[in-house]
C-alpha positions, -999 to +999 in steps of 0.1 A: +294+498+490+263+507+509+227+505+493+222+539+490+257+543+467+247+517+448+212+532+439+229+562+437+256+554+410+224+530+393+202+561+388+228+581+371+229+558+344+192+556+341+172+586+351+165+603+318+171+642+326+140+669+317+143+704+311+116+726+331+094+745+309+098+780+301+077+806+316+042+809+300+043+772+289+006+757+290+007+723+288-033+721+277-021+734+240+012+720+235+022+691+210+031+655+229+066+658+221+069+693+241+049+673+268+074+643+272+105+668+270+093+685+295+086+654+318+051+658+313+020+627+298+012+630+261-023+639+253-049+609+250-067+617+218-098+634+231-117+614+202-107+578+204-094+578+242-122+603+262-123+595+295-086+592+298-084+627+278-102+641+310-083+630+336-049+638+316-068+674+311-077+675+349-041+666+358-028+692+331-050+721+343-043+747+369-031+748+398-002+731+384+035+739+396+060+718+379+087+710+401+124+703+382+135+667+377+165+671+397+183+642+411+163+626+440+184+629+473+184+595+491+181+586+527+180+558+551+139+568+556+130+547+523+144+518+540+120+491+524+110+477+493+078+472+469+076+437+461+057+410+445+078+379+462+047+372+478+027+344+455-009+351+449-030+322+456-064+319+431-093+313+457-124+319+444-123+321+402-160+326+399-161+357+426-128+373+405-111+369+436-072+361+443-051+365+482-015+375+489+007+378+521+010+413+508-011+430+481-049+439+483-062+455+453-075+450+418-058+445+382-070+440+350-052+421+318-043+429+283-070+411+257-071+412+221-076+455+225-038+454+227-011+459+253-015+489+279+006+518+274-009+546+296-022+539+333-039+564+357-050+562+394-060+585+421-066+585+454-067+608+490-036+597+518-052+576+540-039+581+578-018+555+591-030+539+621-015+511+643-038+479+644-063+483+679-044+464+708-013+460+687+019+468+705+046+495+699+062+494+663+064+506+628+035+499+610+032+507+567+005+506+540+020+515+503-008+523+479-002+527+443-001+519+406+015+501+385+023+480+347+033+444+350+052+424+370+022+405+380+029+367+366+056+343+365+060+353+331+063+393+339+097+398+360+093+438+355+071+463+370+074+503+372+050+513+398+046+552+420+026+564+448+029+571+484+037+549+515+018+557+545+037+550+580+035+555+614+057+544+646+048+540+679+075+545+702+081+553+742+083+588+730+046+592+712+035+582+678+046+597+646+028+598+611+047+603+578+039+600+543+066+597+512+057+598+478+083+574+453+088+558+418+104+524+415+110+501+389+108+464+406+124+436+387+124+398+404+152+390+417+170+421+420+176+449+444+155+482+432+143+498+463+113+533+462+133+563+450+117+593+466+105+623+441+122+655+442+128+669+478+103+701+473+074+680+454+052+675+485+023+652+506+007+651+534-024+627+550-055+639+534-037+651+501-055+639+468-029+626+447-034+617+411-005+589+395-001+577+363+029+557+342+035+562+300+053+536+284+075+556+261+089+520+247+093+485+266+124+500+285+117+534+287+086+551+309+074+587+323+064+587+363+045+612+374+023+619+403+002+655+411-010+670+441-044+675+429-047+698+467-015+725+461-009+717+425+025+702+429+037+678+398+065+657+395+076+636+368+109+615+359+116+596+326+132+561+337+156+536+318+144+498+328+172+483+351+189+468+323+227+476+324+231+440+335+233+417+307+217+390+326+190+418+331+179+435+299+156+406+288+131+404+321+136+445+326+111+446+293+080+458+297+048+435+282+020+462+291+000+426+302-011+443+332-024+472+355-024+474+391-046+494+415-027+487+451-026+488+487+006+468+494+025+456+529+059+467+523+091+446+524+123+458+547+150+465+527+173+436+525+149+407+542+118+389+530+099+402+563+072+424+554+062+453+578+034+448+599+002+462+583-011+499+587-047+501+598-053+524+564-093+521+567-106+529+533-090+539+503-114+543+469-092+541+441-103+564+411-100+573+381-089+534+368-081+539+333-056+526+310-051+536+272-045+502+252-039+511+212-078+518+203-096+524+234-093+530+274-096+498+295-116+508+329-121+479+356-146+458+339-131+425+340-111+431+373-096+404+395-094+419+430-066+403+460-073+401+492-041+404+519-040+375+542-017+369+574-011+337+595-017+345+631-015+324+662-026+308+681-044+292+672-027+292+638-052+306+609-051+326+580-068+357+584-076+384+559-066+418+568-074+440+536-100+434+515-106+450+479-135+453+455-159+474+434-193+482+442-207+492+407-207+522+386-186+539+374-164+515+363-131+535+369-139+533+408-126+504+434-120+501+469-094+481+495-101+483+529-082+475+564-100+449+577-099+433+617-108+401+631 
C-alpha cells in the first residue's frame, strides 16, 4: 500500500466532518458551540482573555469566505514531513537560547497559569530563495505553529501553516507555496495533509493560524487568508487507532511553538536543504491557558545549525528572537556565512 492510501484510509477514520454555515451566519454573534460545528474557534472571553478576543475577532471579521471541510485530495507534491527527530541542544541558558539541525523559532512553556488550550500565530509568505552560490536543487523553509511535541516527555504535536519551496532546475526556477495541517507523533508516519483544494496562498499572503484543543485527542485547525478572506478549518482525531499509540497521541498543552522549520523527505531522516526565507516576524503570539493569555515573555528561542565542510564546522543558518515590545511579536531570520 502506497503512503498516500495509507493517509488516505487514516484520515477517514479521523477527520471529524463540519457542516458549512448557512447563508447569513455571522460568526461575531454566534454561541461557541455553533462556532466549533461549524469548524470555526470559540470565542475567547473578551473580559478575562482580551488580546486573544482581538485577534479571534480580527480572524472572525469580514472578508471572511468559509470554504467546506471536504476531504483533502492528496498528491505526491506534499512529499516530506514536519519533524522534531532533530535534538535540540541547550547552548546558552542565560541568553534563553537553544540550536537544532532543523527548527529556528521561539516557544514558551506551561507554568502554574495552567496548560495551553488555544494558540494563535501570524505571519506574511516569505519568498523562497535558493542559498547565494548554491547549486541547482529543491530548497524548503516550513513556518508554523504548533502545541507540544517539544520534549522527550511530549511524543505529540498538532501543528499548521505553510511550506515555502522553490526548485532550481535546467529549465528555470519555480516557487510554490502549500498551506497544511499535521498531527506529528514520534515515531510514526504522519506526513502535512494539504487544506481543501480551493482554500488558497500565494508569496506575500498574510496568513493568520491558530489550533483549539477541543480535549487531549481532539483539536480544531484552522488557518485564514487575512489578504482574500479565505478560511479553512478541520476538526482532527489524535492518531490513536493504534493501541500502542493512544497513550503518546495525548495532548499535554506543555507547549507552544512559533516556527521556521527545514523539512524532512518523506520516508528518510535527510532534511531538505534550507530556503533562503530572509525575515519572517511572527505575530500575534498568544496562547489562552485557563485564566489568562500567555504572550512570549519567558520565550526560549532555537537557532538552526548545519555542519558544513570543509573545513568541518557547525554553522548557524536561521536565527530567531524578539526585539522588545509588544510581547506577541518575534522574528527568525535566514542567516549566511
Amino acid at each position: 500500500m502506497s503512503i498516500l492510501q495509507e493517509m488516505e484510509d487514516d484520515l477517514k477514520k479521523r477527520l471529524q466532518p463540519t457542516p458549512p454555515p448557512p447563508t447569513g451566519f455571522d460568526p461575531l454573534t454566534a454561541t461557541n458551540d455553533q462556532l466549533v460545528h461549524f469548524g470555526l474557534p470559540p470565542r475567547p472571553d473578551p473580559d478575562r482573555y482580551e488580546a486573544a478576543y482581538g485577534v479571534w475577532h480580527r480572524t472572525m471579521s469580514p472578508p471572511l469566505k468559509i470554504v467546506p471541510a471536504t476531504f483533502p485530495v492528496l498528491t505526491g507534491k506534499f512529499d516530506y514531513r514536519i519533524s522534531v527527530e532533530a535534538l535540540m541542544l541547550q547552548v546558552a541558558p542565560s541568553y534563553h537560547l537553544e540550536s537544532s539541525a532543523n527548527w529556528s523559532g521561539g516557544y514558551i512553556t506551561a507554568n502554574h497559569t495552567g496548560p495551553f488550550q488555544m494558540v494563535f500565530g501570524s505571519w506574511t509568505i516569505p519568498t523562497p530563495n535558493p542559498p547565494a552560490g548554491a547549486p541547482g536543487g529543491d530548497y524548503r523553509c516550513a513556518t508554523w505553529v504548533g502545541l507540544d511535541g517539544l520534549r522527550r516527555y511530549s511524543d505529540s504535536l498538532p501543528q499548521l501553516g505553510t511550506t515555502q519551496t522553490v526548485v532550481v532546475g535546467a529549465t528555470g526556477t519555480t516557487r510554490t507555496v502549500e498551506a497544511w495541517w499535521q498531527w506529528w507523533i514520534r515515531g510514526a508516519n504522519y506526513p502535512p495533509v494539504p487544506f481543501p483544494a480551493s482554500f488558497t496562498v500565494a508569496i506575500g499572503d498574510a496568513v493568520t493560524c491558530g489550533l483549539v484543543m477541543l480535549s487531549s485527542t481532539l483539536v480544531l485547525v484552522f488557518i485564514k487568508n487575512n489578504d482574500s478572506g479565505l478560511y479553512a478549518g478541520y476538526v482532527v482525531l489524535a492518531p490513536g487507532a493504534a493501541a500502542s499509540l493512544s497513550a503518546i497521541a495525548a495532548l499535554r498543552g506543555a507547549h507552544a511553538e512559533w516556527i521556521a522549520e527545514r523539512p524532512m523527505q518523506l520516508g528518510s531522516t535527510d532534511l531538505y536543504p534550507l530556503a533562503d526565507y530572509g525575515l519572517v516576524d511572527f505575530s500575534d503570539c498568544l496562547t489562552v491557558v485557563p485564566t489568562q493569555v500567555r504572550d512570549l515573555r519567558g520565550a526560549r528561542f532555537i537557532w538552526m545549525s548545519e555542519m558544513r565542510r570543509p573545513p568541518l564546522r557547525s554553522t548557524i543558518i536561521s536565527s530567531a528572537g524578539k526585539t522588545g515590545p509588544p510581547q506577541t511579536v518575534m522574528w527568525a531570520r535566514y542567516r549566511t556565512e
